[in-house]
C-alpha positions in Angstrom: 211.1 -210.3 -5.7 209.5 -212.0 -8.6 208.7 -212.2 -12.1 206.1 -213.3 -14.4 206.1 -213.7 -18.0 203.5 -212.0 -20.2 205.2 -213.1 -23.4 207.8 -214.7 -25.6 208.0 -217.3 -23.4 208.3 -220.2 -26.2 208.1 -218.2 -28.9 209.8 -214.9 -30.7 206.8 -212.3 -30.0 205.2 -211.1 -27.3 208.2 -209.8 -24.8 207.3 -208.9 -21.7 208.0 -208.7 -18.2 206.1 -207.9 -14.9 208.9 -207.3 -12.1 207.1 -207.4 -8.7 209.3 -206.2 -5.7 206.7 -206.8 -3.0 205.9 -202.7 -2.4 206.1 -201.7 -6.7 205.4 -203.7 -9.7 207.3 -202.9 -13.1 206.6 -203.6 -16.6 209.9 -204.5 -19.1 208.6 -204.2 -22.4 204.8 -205.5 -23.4 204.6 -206.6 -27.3 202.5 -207.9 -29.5 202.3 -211.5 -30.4 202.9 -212.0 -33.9 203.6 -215.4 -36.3 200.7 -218.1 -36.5 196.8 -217.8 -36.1 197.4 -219.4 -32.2 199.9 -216.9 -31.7 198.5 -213.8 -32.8 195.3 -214.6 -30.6 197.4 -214.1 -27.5 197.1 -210.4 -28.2 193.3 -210.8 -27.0 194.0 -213.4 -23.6 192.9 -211.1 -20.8 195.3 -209.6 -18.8 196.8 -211.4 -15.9 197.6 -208.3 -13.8 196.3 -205.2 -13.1 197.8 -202.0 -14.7 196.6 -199.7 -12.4 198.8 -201.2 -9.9 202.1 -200.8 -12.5 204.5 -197.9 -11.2 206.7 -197.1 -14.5 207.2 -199.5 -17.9 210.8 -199.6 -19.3 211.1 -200.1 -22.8 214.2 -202.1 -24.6 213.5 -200.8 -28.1 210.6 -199.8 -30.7 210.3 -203.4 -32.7 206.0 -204.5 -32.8 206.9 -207.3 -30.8 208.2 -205.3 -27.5 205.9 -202.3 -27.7 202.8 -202.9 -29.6 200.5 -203.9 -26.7 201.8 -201.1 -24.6 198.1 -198.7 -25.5 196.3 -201.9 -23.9 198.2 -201.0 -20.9 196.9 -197.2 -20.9 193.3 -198.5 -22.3 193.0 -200.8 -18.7 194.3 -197.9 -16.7 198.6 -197.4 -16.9 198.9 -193.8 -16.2 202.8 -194.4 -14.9 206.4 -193.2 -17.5 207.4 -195.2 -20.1 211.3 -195.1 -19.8 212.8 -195.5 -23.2 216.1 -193.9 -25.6 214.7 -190.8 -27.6 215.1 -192.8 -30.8 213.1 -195.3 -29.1 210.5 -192.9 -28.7 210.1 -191.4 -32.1 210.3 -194.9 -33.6 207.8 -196.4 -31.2 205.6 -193.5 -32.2 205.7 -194.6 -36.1 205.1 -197.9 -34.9 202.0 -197.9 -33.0 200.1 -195.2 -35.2 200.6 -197.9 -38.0 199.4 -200.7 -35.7 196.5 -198.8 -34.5 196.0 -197.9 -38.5 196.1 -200.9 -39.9 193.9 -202.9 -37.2 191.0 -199.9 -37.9 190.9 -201.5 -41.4 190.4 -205.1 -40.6 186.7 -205.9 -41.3 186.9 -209.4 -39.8 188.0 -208.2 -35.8 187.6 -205.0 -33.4 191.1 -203.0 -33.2 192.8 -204.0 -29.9 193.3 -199.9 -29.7 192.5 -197.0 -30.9 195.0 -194.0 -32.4 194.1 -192.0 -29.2 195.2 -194.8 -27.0 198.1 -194.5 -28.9 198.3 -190.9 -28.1 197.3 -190.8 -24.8 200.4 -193.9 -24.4 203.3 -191.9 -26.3 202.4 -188.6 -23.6 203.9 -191.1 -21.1 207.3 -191.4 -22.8 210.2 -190.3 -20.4 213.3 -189.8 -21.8 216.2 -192.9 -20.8 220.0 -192.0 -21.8 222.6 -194.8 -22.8 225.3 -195.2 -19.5 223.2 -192.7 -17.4 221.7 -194.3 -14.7 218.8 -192.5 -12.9 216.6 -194.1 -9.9 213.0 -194.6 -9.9 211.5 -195.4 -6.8 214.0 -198.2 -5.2 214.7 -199.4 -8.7 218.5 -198.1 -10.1 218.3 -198.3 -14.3 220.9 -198.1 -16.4 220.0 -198.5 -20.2 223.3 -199.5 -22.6 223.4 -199.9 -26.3 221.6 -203.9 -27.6 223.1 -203.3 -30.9 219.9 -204.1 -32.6 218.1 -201.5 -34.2 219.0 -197.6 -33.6 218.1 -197.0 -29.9 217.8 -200.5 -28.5 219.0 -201.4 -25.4 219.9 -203.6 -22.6 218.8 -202.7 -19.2 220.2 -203.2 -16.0 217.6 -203.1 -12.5 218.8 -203.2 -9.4 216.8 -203.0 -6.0 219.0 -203.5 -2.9 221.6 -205.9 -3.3 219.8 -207.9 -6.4 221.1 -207.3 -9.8 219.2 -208.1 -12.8 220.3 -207.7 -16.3 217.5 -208.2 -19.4 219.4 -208.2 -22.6 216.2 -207.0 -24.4 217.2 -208.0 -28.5 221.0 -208.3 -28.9 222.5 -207.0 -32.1 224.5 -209.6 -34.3 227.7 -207.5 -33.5 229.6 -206.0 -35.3 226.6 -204.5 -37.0 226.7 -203.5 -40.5 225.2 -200.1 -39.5 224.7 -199.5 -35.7 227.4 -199.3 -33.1 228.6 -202.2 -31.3 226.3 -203.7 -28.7 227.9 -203.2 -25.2 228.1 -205.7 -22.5 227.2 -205.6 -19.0 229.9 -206.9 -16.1 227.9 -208.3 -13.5 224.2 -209.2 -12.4 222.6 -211.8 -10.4 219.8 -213.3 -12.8 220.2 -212.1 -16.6 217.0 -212.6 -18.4 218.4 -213.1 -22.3 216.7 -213.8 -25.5 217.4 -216.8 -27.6 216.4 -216.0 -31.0 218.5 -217.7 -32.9 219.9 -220.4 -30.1 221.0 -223.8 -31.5 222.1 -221.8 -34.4 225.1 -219.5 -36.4 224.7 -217.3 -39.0 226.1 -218.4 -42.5 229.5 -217.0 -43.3 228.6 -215.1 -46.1 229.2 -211.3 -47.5 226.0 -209.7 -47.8 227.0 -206.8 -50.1 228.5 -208.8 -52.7 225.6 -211.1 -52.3 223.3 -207.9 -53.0 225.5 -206.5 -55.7 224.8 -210.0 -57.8 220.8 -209.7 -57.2 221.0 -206.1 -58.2 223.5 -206.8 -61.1 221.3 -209.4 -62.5 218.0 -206.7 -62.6 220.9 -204.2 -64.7 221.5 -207.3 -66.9 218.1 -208.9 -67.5 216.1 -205.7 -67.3 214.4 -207.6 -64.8 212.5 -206.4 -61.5 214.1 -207.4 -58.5 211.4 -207.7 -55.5 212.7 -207.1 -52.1 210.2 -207.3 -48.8 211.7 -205.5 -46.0 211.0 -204.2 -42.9 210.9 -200.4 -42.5 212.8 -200.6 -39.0 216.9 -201.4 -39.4 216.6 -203.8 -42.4 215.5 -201.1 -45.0 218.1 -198.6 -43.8 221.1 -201.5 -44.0 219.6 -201.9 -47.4 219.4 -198.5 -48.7 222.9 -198.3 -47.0 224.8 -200.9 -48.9 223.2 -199.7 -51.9 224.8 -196.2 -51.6 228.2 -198.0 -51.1 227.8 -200.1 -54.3 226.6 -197.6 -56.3 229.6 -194.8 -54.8 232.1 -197.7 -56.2 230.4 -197.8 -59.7 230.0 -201.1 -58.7 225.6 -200.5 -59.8 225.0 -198.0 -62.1 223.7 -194.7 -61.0 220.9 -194.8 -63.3 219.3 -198.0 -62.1 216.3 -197.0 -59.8 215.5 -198.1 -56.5 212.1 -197.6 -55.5 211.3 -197.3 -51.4 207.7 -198.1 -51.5 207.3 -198.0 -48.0 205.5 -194.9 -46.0 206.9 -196.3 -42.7 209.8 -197.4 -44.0 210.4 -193.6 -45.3 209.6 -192.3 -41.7 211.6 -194.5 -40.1 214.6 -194.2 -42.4 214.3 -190.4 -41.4 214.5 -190.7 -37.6 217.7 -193.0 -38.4 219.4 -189.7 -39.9 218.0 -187.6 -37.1 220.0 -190.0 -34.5 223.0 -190.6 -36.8 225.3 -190.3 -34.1 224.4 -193.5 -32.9 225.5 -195.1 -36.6 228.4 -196.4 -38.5 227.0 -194.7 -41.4 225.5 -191.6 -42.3 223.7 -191.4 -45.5 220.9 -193.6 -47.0 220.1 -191.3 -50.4 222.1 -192.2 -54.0 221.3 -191.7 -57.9 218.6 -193.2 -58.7 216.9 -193.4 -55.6 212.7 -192.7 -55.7 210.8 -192.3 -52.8 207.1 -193.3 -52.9 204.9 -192.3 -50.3 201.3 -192.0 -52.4 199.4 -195.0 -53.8 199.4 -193.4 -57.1 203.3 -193.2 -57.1 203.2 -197.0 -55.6 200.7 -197.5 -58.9 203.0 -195.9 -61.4 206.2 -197.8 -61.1 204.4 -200.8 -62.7 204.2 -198.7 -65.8 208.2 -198.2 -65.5 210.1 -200.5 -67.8 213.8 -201.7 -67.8 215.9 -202.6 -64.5 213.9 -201.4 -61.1 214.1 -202.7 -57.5 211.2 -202.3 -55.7 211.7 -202.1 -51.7 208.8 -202.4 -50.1 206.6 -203.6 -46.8 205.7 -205.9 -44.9 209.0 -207.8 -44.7 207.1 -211.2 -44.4 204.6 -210.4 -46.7 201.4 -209.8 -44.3 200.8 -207.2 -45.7 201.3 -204.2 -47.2 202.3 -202.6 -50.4 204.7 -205.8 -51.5 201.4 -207.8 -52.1 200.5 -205.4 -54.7 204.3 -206.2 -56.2 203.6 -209.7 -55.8 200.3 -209.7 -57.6 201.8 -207.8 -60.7 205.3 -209.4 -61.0 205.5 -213.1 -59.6 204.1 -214.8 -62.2 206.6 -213.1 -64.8 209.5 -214.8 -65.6 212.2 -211.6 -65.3 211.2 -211.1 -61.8 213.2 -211.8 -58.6 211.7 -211.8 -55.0 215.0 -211.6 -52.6 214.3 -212.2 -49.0 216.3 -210.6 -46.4 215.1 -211.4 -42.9 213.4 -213.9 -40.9 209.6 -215.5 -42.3 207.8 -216.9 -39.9 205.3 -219.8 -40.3 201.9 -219.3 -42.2 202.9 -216.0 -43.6 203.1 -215.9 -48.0 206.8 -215.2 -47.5 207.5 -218.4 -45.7 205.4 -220.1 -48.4 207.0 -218.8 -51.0 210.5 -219.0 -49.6 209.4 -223.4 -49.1 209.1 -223.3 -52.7 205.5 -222.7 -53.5 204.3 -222.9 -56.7 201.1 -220.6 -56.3 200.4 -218.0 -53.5 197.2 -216.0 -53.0 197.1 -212.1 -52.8 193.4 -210.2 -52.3 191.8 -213.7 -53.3 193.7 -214.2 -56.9 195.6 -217.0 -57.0 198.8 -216.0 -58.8 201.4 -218.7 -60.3 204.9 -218.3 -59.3 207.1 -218.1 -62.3 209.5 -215.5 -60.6 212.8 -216.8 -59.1 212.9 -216.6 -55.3 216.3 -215.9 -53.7 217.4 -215.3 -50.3 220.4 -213.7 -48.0 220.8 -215.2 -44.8 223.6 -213.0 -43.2 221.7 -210.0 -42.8 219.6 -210.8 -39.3 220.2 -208.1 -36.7 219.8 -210.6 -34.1 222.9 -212.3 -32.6 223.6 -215.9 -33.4 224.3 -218.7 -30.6 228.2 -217.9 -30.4 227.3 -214.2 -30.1 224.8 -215.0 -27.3 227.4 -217.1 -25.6 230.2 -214.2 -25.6 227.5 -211.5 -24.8 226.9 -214.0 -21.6 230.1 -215.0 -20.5 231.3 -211.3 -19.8 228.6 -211.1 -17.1 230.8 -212.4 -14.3 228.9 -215.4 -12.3 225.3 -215.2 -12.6 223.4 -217.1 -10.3 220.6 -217.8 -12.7 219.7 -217.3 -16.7 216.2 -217.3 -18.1 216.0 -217.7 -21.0 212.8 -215.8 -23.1 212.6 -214.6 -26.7 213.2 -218.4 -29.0 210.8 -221.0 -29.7 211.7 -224.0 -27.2 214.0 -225.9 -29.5 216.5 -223.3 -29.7 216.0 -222.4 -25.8 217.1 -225.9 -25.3 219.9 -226.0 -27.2 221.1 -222.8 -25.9 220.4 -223.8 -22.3 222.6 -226.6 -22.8 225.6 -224.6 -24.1 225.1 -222.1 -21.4 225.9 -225.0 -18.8 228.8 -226.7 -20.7 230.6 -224.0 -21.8 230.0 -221.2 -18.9 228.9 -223.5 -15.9 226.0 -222.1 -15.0 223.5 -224.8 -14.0 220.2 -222.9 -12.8 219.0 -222.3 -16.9 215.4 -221.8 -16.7 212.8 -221.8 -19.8 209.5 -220.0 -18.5 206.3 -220.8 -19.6 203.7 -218.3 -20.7 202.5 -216.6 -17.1 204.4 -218.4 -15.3 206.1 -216.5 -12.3 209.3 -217.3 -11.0 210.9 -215.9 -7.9 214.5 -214.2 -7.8 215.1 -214.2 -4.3 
């Protein structure tokens, strides 16, 4: 039994996994590379396998980064099920129409699929329970709740008397909003990422870090900017909101504008799974939903307080550049950022302190204050990928995939102080490693 490494092997993007038992090969997740120029270019390497020879694809959750290269697989030949949660599945679906969407309107490269590759992928879906295992050819699967975003998972394989556990994207638990991620009690080789090795999150309260932001947009009658991302962080948002405003704590009247089509779909499969949340409701006074461009047009011509949710959460993209264009270079404007920015993205820029960014080839001058909560990641942190670790009872080997090499080391290290485990491995891109 092997397995190779088709991604986030080094870096955050790109998860996947190609399980080969001799007989059967397997694909765990198969995402898109996303971050730099180098990075994103992966997404075009030619494939090192053959997915015509793939048997079944299990799929940890619905984040670009795990499932966005998974039409490739059905554009080269993949005609085998895609295992995944049902809210997997509908978000997945939301997902990969807007990534076939949006690469149809670059000018400057071909799409790397089409929306009927996206179709044609999304008739494979199979449906995968939470605790119910089910066999597939010699593989057992058992899927368990990641904590992460609604319907992630953890996935356990086993094939004879080899156990192996991949964590997928572990929630920072307790989560805000989804249930607890769950644990697993044994395997052989657990394949875990490392996001956020080398590193804790900050001790902080993020609602009554919110509650200022939005309090000083009451007070100053100011625009407060927030880029989000339309899967997890938007509903946690729109979440926290309700609760502040339910305790009079905002005012009913001030508006909060979700400017954000795929933020608005996704925030609707969220209530169609609610069973799978710590809370139910996302809508409030004051709460405007804006799915046309002329409605995303018209709330410049609002005055007084607003807060303007909108996408791309690292500013790729998106309707937040058209915010950014209007309202950064005025002086009652606040841009809070509330999740990760990767490198040569305008949000990391602007978070570094930049004092002019470029949107649609203006160059606009930053006079806007730029602000930031740290504690809302829905990834865990190093302690919580130590105690998600040590319940698996003596593993013979951790890989680690899913963090840039820095915090893999770091981790790695941990891992063989703290829970003596020596065999720590740190994959390279393609490389193959055996579990036997």
């Amino acid at each position: 039994m092997t397995i190779k490494f088709l991604g986030a092997a080094g870096t955050v993007t790109g998860s996947g996994y190609l399980l080969d038992i001799g007989h059967s090969q397997f694909i765990i997740d198969f995402g898109m590379f996303q971050g730099t120029s180098d990075e994103a270019a992966l997404n075009r390497m030619p494939l090192t396998f053959d997915p015509k020879k793939v048997s079944a694809v299990f799929l940890t959750h619905a984040h670009l980064d795990h499932c966005g290269r998974l039409p490739l697989l059905v554009k080269h030949g993949f005609s085998g099920p895609i295992y995944a949660t049902p809210a997997t599945q509908d978000l997945t679906e939301i997902v990969l129409f807007d990534s076939a969407k949006i690469a149809s309107q670059d000018m400057e490269e071909s799409p790397l699929y089409s929306e009927r590759d996206v179709a044609r992928t999304l008739q494979l879906f199979r449906i995968a329970e939470y605790h119910q295992p089910f066999q597939f050819k010699d593989l057992r699967v058992q899927y368990i709740d990641a904590g992460h975003i609604i319907g992630s998972s953890s996935l356990k394989i086993e094939q004879n008397s080899k156990t192996i556990v991949f964590s997928g994207d572990l929630g920072a638990f307790p989560d805000y909003l989804v249930k607890p991620t769950e644990f697993f009690d044994s395997a052989d080789v657990v394949i875990m990422e490392s996001t956020y090795g080398g590193r804790a999150h900050p001790n902080e309260n993020p609602k009554k870090l919110l509650l200022e932001h939005l309090n000083w947009a009451e007070n100053q009658k100011g625009t407060l900017l927030i880029p989000s991302f339309a899967i997890q962080k938007t509903q946690v948002l729109l979440s926290l909101i309700r609760e502040l405003k339910d305790e009079g704590a905002v005012a009913a009247k001030t508006t909060v504008y979700l400017d954000s089509p795929m933020a608005v779909r996704a925030t609707e499969v969220y209530k169609h799974f609610s069973h799978l949340l710590n809370k139910k409701s996302f809508n409030f006074p004051g709460l405007k939903v804006t799915t046309k461009s002329s409605q995303s047009r018209h709330i410049n011509e609002v005055s007084g307080a607003k807060i303007i949710i909108a996408g791309s959460g690292m500013m790729t993209g998106g309707r937040i550049l058209n915010h950014a264009q209007k309202y950064l270079s005025r002086k009652n404007t606040r841009l809070l950022f509330v999740g990760y920015q990767a490198v040569e993205t305008i949000g990391r820029s602007l978070k570094e302190g930049a004092e002019s960014i470029v949107v649609y080839d203006e160059d606009i001058k930053v006079n806007a204050e730029i602000k930031s909560i740290e504690s809302l990641s829905s990834h865990a942190d190093e302690p919580r990928l130590i105690e998600w670790l040590g319940k698996v009872n003596n593993p013979q080997k951790v890989i680690l995939t899913h963090g840039e090499d820095e915090s893999r080391i770091q981790l790695a290290s941990r891992i063989r102080r703290e829970l003596g485990i020596s065999e720590v491995l740190l994959p390279k891109l393609n490389q193959e490693i055996s579990l036997d």
